[in-house]
PASEBA-1860 file (N, C-alpha, C; in nm, 3 decimals):
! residues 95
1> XXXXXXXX> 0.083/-0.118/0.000/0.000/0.000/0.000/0.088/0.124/0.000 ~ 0.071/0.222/-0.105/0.134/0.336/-0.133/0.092/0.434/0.004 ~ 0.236/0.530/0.055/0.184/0.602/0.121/0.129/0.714/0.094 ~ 0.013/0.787/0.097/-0.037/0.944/0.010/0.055/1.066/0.116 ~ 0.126/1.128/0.080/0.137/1.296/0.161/0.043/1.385/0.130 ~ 0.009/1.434/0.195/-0.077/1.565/0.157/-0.054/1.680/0.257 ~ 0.019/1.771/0.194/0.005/1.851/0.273/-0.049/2.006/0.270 ~ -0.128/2.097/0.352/-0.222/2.190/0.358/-0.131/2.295/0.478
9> XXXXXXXX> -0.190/2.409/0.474/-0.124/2.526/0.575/-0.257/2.572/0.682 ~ -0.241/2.542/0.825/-0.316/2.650/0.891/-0.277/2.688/0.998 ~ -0.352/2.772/1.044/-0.315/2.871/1.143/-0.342/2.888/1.286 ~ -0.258/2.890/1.361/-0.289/2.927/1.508/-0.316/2.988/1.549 ~ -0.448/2.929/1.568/-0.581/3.029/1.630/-0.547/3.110/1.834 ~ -0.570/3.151/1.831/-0.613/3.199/1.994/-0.659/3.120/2.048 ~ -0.537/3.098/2.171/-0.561/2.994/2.307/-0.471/2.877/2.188 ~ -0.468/2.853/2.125/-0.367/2.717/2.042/-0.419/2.644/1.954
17> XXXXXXXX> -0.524/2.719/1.933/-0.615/2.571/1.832/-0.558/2.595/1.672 ~ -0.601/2.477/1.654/-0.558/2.440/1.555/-0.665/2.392/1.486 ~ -0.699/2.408/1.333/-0.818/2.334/1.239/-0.782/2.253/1.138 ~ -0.739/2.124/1.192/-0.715/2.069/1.049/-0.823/2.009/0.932 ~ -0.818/1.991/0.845/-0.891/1.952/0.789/-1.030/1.803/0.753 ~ -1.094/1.819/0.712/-1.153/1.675/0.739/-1.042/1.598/0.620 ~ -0.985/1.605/0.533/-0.952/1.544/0.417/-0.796/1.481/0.524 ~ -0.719/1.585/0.560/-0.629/1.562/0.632/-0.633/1.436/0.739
25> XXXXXXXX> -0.723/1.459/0.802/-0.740/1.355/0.888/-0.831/1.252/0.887 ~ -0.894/1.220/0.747/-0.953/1.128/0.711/-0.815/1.028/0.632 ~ -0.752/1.107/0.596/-0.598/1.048/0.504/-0.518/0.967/0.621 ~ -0.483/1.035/0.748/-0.416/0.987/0.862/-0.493/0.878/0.940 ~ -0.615/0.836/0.890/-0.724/0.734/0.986/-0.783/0.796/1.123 ~ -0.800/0.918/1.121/-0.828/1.022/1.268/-0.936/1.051/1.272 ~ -1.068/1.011/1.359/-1.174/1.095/1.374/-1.210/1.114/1.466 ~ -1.358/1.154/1.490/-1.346/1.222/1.612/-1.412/1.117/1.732
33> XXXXXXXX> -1.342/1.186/1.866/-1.350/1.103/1.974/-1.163/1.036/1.993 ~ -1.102/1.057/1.878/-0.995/0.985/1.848/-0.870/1.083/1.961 ~ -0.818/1.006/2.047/-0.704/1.103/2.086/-0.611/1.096/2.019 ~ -0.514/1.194/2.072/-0.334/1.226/1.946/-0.248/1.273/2.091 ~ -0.153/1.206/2.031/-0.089/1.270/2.150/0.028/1.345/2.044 ~ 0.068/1.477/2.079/0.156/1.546/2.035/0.287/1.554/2.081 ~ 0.355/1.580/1.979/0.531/1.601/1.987/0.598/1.701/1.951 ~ 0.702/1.743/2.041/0.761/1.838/1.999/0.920/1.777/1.940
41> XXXXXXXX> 0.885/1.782/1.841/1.014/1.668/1.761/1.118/1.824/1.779 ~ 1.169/1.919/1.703/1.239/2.035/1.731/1.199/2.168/1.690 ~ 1.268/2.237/1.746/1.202/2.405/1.703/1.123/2.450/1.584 ~ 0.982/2.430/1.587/0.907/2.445/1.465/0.859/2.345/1.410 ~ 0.886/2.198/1.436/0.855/2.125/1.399/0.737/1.979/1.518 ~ 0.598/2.007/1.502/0.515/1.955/1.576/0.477/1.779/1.534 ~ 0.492/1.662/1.587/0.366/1.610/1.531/0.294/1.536/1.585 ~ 0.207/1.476/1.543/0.062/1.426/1.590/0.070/1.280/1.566
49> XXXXXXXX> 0.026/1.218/1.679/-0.004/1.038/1.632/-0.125/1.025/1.719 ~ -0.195/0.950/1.679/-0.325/0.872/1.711/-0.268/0.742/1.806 ~ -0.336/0.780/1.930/-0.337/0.699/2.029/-0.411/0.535/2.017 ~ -0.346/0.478/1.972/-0.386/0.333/1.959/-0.437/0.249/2.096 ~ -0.507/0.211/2.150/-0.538/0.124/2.251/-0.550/0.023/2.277 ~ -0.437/0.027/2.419/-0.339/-0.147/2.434/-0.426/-0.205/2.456 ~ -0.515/-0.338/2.370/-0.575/-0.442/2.446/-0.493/-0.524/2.573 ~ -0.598/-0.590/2.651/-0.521/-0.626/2.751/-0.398/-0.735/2.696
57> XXXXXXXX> -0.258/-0.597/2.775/-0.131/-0.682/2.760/-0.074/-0.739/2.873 ~ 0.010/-0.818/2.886/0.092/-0.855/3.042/0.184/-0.744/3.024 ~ 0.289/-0.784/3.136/0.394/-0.638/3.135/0.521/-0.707/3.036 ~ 0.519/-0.838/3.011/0.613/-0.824/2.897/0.577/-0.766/2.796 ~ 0.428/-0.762/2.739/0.454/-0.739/2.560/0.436/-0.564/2.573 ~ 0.394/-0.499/2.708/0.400/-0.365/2.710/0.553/-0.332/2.679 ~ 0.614/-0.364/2.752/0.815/-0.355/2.761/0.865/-0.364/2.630 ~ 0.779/-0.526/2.527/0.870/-0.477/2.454/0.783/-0.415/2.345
65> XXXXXXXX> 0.677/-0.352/2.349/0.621/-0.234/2.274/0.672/-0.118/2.250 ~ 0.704/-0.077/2.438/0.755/0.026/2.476/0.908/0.022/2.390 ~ 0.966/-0.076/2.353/1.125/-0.100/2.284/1.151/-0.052/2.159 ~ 1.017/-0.141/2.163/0.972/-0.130/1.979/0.998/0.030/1.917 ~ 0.883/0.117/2.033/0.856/0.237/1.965/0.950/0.355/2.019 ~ 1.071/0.316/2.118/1.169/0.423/2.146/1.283/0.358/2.039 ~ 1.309/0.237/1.969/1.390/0.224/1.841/1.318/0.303/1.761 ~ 1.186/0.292/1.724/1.163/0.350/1.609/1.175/0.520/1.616
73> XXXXXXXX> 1.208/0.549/1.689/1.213/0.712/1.670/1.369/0.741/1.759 ~ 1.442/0.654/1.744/1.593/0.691/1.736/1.634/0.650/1.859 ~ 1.617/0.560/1.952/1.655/0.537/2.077/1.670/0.422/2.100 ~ 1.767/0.359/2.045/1.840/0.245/1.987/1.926/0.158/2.093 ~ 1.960/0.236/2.211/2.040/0.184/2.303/1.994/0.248/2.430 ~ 2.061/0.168/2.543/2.016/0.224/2.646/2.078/0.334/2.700 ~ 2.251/0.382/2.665/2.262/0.528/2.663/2.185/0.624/2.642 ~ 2.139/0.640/2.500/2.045/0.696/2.430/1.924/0.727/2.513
81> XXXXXXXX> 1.881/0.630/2.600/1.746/0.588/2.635/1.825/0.738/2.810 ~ 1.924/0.672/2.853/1.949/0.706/2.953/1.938/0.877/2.975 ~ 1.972/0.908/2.856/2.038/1.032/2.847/1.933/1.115/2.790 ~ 1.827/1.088/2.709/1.669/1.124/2.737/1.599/1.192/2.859 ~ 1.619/1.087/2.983/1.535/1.046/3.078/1.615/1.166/3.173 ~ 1.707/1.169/3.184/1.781/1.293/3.200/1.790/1.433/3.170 ~ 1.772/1.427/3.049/1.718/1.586/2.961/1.570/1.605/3.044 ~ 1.505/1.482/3.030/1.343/1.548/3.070/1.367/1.600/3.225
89> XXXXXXX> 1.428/1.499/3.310/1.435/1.516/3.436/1.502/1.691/3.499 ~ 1.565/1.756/3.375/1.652/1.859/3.373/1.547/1.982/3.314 ~ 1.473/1.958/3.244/1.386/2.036/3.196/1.264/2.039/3.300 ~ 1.231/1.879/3.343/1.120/1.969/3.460/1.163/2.040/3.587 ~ 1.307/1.990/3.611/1.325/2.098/3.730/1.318/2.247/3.692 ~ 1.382/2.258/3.579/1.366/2.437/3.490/1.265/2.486/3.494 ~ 1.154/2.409/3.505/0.974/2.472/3.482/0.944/2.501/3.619
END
């Protein structure tokens, strides 16, 4: 299955909202009732994933879910992993 891009421009409304489109998020599988949890990948750059819901797992196949999806977005080792958990821990004392 081919992947489609589509991409559209809008604007940040007052208080943060955002309007995306129905076409947009009919393309991404998103409707409503649907949560997203957002990311701040780097300066200017936001994105959005649709919260999938864990049928009942034990705590192994959560662990290695949880593995699964910190490889897939660059966190490949447990340095990596370490040194994350650290940045956040450094940033909430800053707030």
């Amino acid at each position: 299955m081919a992947v489609q891009i589509l991409q559209e421009q809008t604007t940040v409304q007052e208080g943060g909202r955002l309007d995306l489109s129905s076409r947009i998020l009919e393309l991404a599988g998103v409707h409503a009732g649907d949560s997203l949890v957002v990311l701040t990948v780097a300066p200017g750059i936001i994105q959005l994933r649709k919260v999938q819901p864990f049928p009942d797992l034990n705590v192994a196949e959560i662990k290695q879910r949880l593995r699964q999806a910190l490889i897939e977005v660059g966190y490949n080792n447990r340095d990596k992993v370490v040194r994350m958990l650290r940045e956040i821990r450094q940033e909430m004392v800053h707030e």
